[in-house]
DOMIPA-493056 format. One record per residue: residue in three letters; x, y, z of N, C-alpha, C in turn. Coordinates in pm, whole numbers, plus 50000, padded with zeros to 5 digits. Atoms other than C-alpha are relative to their C-alpha. Layout:
BEGIN
AlaXYZXYZXYZ...
//
This chain:
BEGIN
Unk500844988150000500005000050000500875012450000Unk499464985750001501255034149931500155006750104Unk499384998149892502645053650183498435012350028Unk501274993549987499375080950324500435013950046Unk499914990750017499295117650365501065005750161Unk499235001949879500245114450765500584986750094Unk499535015149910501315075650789500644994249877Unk499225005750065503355055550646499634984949951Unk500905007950039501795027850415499964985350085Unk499865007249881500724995250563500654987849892Unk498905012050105503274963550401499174993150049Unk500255004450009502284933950318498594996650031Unk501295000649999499004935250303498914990649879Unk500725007250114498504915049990501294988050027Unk498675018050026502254887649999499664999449883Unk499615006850135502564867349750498964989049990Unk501125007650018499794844249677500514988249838Unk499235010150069501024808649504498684986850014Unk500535013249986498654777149404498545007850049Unk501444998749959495204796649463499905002050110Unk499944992549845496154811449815499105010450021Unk500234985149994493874834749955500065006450140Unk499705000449901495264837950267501615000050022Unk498575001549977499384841450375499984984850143Unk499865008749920499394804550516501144995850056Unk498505005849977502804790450677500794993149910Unk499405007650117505214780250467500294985550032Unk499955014649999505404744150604498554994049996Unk501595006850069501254741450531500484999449869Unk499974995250134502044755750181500714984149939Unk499145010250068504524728150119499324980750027Unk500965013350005502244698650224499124999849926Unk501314995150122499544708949982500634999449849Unk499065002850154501794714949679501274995650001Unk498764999850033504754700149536500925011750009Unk499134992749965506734728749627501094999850112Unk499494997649873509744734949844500655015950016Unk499674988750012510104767749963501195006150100Unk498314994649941513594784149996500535012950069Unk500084991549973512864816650077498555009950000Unk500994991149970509484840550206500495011750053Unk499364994549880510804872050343499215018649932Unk499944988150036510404912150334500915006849937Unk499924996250097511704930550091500485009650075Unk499094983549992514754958050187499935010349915Unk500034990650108514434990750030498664999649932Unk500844999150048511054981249883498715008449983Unk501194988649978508885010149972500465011949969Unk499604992650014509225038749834500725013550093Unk499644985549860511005071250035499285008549980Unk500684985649994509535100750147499835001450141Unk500124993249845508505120050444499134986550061Unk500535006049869506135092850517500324984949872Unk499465005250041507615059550369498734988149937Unk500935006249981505405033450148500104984550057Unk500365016949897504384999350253501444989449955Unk498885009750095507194972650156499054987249974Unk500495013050021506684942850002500554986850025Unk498945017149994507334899749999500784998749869Unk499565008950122509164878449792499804986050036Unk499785016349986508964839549755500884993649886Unk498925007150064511624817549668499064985049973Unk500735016549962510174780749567500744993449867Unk499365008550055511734752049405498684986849943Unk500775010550005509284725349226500724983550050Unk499595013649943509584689849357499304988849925Unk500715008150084509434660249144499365005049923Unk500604998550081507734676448884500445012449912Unk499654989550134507924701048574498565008749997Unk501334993050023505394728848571500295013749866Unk499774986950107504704757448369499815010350076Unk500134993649921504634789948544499115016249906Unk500804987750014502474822448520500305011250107Unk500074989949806502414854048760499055014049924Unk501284996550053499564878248763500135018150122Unk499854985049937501524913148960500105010749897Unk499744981850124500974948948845501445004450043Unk498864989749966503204977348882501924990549960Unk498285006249987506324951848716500805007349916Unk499494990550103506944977648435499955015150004Unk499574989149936506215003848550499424999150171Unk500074998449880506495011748927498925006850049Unk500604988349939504205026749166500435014250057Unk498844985950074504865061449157499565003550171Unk499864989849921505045087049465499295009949992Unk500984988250063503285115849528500315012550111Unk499784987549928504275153349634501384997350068Unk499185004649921507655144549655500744986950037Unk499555010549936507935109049712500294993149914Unk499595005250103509805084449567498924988349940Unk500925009850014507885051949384500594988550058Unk499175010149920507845019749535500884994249910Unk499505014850023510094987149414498914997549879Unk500485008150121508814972649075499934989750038Unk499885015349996507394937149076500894989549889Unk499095005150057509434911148959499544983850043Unk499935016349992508624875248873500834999249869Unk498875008250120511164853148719500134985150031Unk499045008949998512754820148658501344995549956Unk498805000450046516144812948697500184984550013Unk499685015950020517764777848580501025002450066Unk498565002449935520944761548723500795008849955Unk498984995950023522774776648504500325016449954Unk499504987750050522004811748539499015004949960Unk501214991550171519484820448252498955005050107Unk501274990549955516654845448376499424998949908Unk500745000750010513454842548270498885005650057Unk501434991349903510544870248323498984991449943Unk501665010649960507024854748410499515012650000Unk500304986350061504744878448242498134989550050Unk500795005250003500924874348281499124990949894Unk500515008650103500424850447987500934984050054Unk499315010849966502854825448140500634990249885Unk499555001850113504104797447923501414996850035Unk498445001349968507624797948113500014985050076Unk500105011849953508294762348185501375000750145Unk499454998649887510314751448557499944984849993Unk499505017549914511874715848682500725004850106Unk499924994249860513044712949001501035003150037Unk498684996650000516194720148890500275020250025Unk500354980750040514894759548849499375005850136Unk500114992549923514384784049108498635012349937Unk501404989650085510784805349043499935010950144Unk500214990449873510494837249248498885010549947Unk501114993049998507594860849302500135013650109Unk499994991449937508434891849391498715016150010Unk500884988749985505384919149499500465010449995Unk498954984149956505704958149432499395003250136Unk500154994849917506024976449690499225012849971Unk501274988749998503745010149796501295013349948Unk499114988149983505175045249692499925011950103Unk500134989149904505835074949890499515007050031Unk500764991749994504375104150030500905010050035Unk499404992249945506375136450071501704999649996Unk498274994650009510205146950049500434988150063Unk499435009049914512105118650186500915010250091Unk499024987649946514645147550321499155000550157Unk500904996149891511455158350557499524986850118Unk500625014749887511145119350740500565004150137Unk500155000149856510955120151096501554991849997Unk499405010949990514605106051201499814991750094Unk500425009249939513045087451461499204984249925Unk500545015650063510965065051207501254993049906Unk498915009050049514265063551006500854991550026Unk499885010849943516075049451248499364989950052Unk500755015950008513435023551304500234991149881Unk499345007950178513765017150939500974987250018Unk498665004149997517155010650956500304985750046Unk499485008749890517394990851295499174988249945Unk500575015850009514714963951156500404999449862Unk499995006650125515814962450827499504999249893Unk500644997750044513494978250675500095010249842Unk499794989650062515325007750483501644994650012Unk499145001650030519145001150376500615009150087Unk499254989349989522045022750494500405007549883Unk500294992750111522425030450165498795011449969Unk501214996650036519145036850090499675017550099Unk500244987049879519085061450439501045010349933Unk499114988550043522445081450308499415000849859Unk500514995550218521005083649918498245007849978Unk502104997950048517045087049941499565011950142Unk500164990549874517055102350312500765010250046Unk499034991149978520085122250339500514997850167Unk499705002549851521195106850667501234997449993Unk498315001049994524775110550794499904988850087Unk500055013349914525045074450948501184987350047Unk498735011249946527695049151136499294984349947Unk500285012850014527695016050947499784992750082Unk499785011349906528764997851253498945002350122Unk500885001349889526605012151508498725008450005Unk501224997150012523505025051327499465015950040Unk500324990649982524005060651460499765004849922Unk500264987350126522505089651269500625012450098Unk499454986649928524515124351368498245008449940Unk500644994150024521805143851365500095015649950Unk499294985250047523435178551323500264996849875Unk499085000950094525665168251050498904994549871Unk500735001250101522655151350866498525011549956Unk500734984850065520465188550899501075005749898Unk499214990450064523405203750764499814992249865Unk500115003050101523175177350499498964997149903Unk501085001150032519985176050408499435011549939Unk500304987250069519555213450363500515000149847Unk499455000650136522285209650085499034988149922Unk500975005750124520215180049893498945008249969Unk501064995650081517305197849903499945009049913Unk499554986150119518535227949713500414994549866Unk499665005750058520005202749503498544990049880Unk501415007250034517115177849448498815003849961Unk501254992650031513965204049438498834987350005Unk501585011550044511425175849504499025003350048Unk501814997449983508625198149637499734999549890Unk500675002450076508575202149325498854992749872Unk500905017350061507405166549235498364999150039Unk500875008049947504395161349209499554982250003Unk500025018550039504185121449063501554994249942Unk498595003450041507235106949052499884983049994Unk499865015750050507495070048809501224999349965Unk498145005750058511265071148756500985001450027Unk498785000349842513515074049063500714985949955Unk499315015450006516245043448989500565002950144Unk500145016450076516755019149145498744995150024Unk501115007149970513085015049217499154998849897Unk500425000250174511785021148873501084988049956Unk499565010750127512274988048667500565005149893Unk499664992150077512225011948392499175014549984Unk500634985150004511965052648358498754997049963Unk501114994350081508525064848306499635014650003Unk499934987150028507815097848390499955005650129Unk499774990049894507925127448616499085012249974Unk500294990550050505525149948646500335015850119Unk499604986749948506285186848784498945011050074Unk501094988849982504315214048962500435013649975Unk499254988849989504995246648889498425011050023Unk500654993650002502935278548889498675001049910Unk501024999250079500745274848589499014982150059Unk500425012949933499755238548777501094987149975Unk498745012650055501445203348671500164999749865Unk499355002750140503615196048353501234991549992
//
């Protein structure tokens, strides 16, 4: 879910839904029901877009077929273009389904399917994430360092998208040193002036557009 005008969107609210799920069941039910073995379920770093109020993140699932050869399909929006941001904010994470073989080869899973899998192949299902709301510059650093500390938001992601001056090793943010630095991006960046923003990398799959506010309205 997208991030909201004074909250910050709510994640996972949809997962990943595999085999006619309509429910996020345990992954050791999941795997008694279908031939599947699953290698990885998890949240998604970086997946929500930035901004003053940050959006929702999303899952991914890792799964391996067992004994058998299937064909695979996947049925997420937002994989081409991203969910965008708004007033400021960045868009979330692009979805991303694929299959990769042993030896490498990628394979996008588009909604016509058709992509065949043995259990030699690795199929993943990755959900987009929500986009932003508001300047990332302007985030509370109290929710950023929450971010951070669960894992939620990169250190990267905090020094590039948030402008936070931060200790790799022990998670501090200087807080002085990241006003002082923050003033400089924003002079730099201008993203009040955003109003819809689809093409922030690395969360844009691929550019789409940007639109602007200025005096005569948006363009």
């Amino acid at each position: 879910m997208g991030a909201r005008a004074t909250k910050d969107g709510f994640g996972l609210i949809g997962g990943v839904r595999i085999g006619g799920n309509v429910s996020q069941i345990p992954m050791e039910v999941f795997e008694t029901r279908y031939p599947f073995f699953v290698e990885e379920y998890s949240i998604v770093q970086d997946s929500g877009g930035p901004g003053k109020f940050r959006g929702g993140l999303s899952a991914v699932e890792k799964i391996r077929p067992v004994k058998h050869t299937c064909e695979i399909g996947g049925c997420n929006d937002r994989a081409v273009i991203p969910p965008y941001g708004l007033f400021g904010g960045m868009p979330g994470l692009h979805g991303d389904n694929r299959v990769t073989t042993k030896s490498g080869k990628v394979t996008q899973v588009d909604r016509a399917g058709g992509v065949i899998a043995t259990q030699d192949d690795l199929i993943s299902f990755r959900a987009p994430g929500g986009g932003g709301y508001g300047d990332p510059l302007d985030r509370d650093l109290n929710l950023l360092k929450h971010d951070v500390f669960n894992g939620y938001v990169s250190i990267e992601s905090a020094r590039r998208d948030y402008g936070a001056v931060i200790d790799e090793v022990t998670l501090v943010i200087d807080e002085e040193a990241t006003k002082a630095n923050r003033c400089k991006l924003k002079a730099d960046k201008k993203r009040e002036n955003i109003f819809i923003d689809q093409m922030t990398q690395p969360f844009a799959g691929r550019a789409f557009r940007i639109l602007y506010m200025n005096k005569e309205g948006i363009g």
